[in-house]
Wavefront OBJ file of the C-alpha trace (Angstrom):
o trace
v 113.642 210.333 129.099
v 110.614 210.559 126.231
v 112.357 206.928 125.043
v 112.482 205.536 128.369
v 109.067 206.248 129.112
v 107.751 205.132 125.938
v 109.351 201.688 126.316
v 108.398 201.242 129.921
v 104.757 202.078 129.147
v 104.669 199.886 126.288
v 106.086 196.903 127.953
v 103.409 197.617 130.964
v 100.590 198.242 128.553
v 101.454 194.997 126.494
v 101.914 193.227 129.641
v 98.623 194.207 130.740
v 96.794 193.737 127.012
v 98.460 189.784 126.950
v 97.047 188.988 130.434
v 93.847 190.782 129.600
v 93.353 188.586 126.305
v 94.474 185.725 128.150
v 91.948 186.184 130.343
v 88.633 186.870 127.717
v 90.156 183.635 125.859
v 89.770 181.511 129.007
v 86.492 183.008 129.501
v 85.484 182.661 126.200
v 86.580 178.869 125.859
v 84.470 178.062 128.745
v 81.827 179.670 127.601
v 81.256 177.739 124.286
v 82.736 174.750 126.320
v 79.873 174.544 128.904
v 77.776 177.864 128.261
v 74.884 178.803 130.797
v 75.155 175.271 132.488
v 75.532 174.374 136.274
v 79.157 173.623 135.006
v 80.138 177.166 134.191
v 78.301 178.507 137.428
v 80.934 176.253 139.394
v 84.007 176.679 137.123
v 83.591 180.896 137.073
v 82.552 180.763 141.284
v 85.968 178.813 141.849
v 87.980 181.296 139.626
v 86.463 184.521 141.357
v 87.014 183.457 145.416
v 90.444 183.434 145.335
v 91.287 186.774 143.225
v 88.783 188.075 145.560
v 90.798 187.033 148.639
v 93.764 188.425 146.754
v 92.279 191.626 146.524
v 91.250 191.934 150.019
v 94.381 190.609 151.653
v 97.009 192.333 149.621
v 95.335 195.500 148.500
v 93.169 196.056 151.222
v 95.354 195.096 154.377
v 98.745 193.700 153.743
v 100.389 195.974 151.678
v 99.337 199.298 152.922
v 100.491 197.766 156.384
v 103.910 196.226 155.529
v 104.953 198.623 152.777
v 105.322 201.907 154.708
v 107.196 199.664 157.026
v 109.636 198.235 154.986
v 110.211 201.773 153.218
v 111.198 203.274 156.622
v 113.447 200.323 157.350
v 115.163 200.099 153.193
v 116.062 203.956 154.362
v 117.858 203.521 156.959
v 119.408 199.833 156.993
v 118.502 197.672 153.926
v 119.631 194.416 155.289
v 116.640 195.045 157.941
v 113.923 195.793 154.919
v 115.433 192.310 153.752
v 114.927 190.507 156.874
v 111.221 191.581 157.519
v 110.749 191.056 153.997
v 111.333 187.561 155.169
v 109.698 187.614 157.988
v 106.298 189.000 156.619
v 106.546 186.608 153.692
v 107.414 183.441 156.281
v 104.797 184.577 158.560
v 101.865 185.303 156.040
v 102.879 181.744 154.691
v 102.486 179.764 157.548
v 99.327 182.018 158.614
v 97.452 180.970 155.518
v 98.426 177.397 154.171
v 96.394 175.881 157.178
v 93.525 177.997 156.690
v 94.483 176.960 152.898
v 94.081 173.008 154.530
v 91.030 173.648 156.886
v 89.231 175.657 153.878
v 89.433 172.460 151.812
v 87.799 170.440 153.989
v 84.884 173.030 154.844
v 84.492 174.108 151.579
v 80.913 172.174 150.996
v 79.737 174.515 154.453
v 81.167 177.971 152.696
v 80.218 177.206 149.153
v 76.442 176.814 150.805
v 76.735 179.840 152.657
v 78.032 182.012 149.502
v 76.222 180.398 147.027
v 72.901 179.217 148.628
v 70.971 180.364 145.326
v 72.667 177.743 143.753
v 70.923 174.056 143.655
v 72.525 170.737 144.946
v 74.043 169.727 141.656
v 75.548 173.375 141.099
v 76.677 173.354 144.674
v 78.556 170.264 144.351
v 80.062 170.796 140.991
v 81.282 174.204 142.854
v 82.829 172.293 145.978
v 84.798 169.796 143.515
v 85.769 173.190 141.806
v 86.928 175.036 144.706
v 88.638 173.136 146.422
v 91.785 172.596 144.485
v 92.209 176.631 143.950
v 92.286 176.962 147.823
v 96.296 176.270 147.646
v 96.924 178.447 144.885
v 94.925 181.450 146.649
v 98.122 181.117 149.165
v 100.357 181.520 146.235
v 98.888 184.277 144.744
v 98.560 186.288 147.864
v 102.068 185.555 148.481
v 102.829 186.659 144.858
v 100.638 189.901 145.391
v 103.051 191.096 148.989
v 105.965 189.904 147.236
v 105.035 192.191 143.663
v 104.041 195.074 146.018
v 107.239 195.332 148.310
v 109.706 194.892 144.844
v 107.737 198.033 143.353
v 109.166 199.575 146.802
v 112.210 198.441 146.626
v 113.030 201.301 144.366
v 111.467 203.923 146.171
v 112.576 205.958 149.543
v 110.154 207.920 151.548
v 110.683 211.340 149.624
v 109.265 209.964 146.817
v 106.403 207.852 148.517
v 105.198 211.489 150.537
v 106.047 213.662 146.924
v 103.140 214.578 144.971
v 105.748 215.399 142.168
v 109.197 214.131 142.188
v 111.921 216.153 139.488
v 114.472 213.611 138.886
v 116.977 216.470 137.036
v 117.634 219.490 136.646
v 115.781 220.087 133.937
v 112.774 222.671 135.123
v 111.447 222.661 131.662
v 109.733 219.316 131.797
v 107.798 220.341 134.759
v 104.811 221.924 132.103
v 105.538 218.686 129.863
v 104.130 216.561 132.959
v 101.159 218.990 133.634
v 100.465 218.059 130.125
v 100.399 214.281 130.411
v 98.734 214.349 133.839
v 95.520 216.133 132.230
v 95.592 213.435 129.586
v 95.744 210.524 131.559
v 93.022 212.535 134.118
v 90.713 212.761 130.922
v 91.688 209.263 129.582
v 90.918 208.154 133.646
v 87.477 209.277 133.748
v 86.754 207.868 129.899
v 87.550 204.170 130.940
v 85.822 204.311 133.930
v 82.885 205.667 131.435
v 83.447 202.916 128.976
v 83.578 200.419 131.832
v 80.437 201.375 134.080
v 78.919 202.266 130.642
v 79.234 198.583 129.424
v 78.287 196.726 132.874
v 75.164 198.834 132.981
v 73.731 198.224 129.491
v 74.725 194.342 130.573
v 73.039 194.279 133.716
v 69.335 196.354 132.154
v 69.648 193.466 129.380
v 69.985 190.865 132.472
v 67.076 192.343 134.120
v 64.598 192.471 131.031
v 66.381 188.640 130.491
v 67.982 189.741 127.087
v 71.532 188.614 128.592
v 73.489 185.889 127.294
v 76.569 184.090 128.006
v 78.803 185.653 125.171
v 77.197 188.955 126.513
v 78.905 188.415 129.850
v 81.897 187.367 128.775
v 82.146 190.583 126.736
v 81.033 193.142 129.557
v 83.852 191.454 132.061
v 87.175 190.771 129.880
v 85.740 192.943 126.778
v 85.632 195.916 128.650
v 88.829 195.241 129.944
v 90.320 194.972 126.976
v 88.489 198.737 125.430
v 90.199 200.322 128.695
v 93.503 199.072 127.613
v 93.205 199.834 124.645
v 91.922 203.416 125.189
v 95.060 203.579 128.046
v 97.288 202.829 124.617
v 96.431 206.296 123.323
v 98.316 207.988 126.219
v 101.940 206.584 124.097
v 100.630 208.874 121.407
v 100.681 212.238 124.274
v 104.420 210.651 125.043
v 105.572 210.462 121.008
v 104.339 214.184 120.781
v 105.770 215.410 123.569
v 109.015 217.744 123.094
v 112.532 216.335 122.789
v 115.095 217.274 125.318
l 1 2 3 4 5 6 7 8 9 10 11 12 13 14 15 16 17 18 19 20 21 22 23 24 25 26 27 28 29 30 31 32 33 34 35 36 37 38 39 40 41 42 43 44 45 46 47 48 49 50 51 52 53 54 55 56 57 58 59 60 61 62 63 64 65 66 67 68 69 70 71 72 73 74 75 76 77 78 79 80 81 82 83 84 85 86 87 88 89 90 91 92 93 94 95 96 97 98 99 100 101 102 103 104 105 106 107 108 109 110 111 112 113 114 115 116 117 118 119 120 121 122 123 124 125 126 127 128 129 130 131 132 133 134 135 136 137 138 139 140 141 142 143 144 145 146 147 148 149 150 151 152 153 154 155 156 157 158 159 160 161 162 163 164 165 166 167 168 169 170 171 172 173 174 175 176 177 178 179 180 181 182 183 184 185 186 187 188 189 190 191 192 193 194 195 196 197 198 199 200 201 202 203 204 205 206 207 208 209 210 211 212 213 214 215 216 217 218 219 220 221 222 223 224 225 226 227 228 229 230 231 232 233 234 235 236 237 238 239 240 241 242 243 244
């Protein structure tokens, strides 16, 4: 089980370390590439509306509403959980591609209402931006409902109501999980430290205008990357935990 759990939370962790560096790369490249310009204003608004829209409509509404549904159904007849799976995916699809089409074309009015700090030029720049990442917003908050029913697709209702679930009948791992609980409680609370730590030296440097570019770069995907790195400490707590 130690194994197991060792490779699955190194192939999450590395997962999650790749798209993280990925990430401060992109950012980094378009910082040096256009720096504190009207250019990277536009290019970093366009990236952030949809993984905003993402967040809202996935996390925040779709999956907490579908996922409890399709649980109940995968219990009791899976080819039903298939079929709404279907259903929800068809139905979210052809709820959003023409507010996908219509968003294109009123982009200029919502980039002025969400931006309005932003001049003419920047505006602009922002709308010719935007508007091409409206179609893959569908396709990410497709991906999102899609991502969040497989990780239920594994999972009956037991174990979505459990606060603990004992998968043998070995008792004796029960103060082994105690163990790793308080360490990823204590490793919790350090990256959300490190992370609110880092944004808030960022933003009193912004305020006294000390801030630069490279400094924002570094306080988004740089923190990221300390919290994954910190997480990477917990496969340390699984190596010394006892064999079975």
């Amino acid at each position: 089980m130690a194994a197991n759990l060792r490779r699955t939370a190194a192939l999450v962790l590395g997962l999650t370390l790749t798209v993280n560096a990925l990430n401060y790369l992109r950012d980094a490249a378009l910082a040096a590439r256009f720096g504190a310009s009207p250019a990277s204003d536009a290019i970093f608004s366009a990236l952030l509306l949809p993984a905003i829209l993402q967040q809202m409509l996935v996390a925040g509404t779709l999956a907490p509403a579908v996922v409890p549904v399709y649980l109940e159904m995968a219990g009791h007849s899976p080819s039903q959980a298939r079929r709404l799976t279907w259903q929800v995916l068809l139905s979210v699809a052809v709820g959003l591609i023409p507010l996908a089409v219509l968003a294109v074309f009123l982009t200029p009015a919502l980039v002025n209402l969400l931006f309005p700090g932003f001049d003419a030029a920047t505006q602009a720049l922002t709308v010719q931006a935007l508007r091409p990442f409206w179609p893959g917003a569908v396709c990410l908050i497709l991906a999102g409902l899609t991502g969040s029913l497989l990780n239920a697709a594994g999972t009956d209702i037991a174990m979505e109501a459990a606060d603990v679930v004992v998968m043998n009948d070995d008792l004796r791992r029960i103060p082994e999980t105690i163990r790793l609980s308080r360490r990823t409680h204590a490793v919790l609370w350090q990256n959300i430290g490190l992370a609110l730590g880092i944004k808030a030296i960022f933003l009193g440097l912004a305020v006294f205008g000390n801030a630069t570019m490279w400094m924002a770069v570094f306080a988004d995907m740089g923190a990221s990357l300390i919290v994954v790195f910190n997480g990477l400490r917990m496969l340390r707590a699984v190596d010394e935990a006892p064999a079975k």
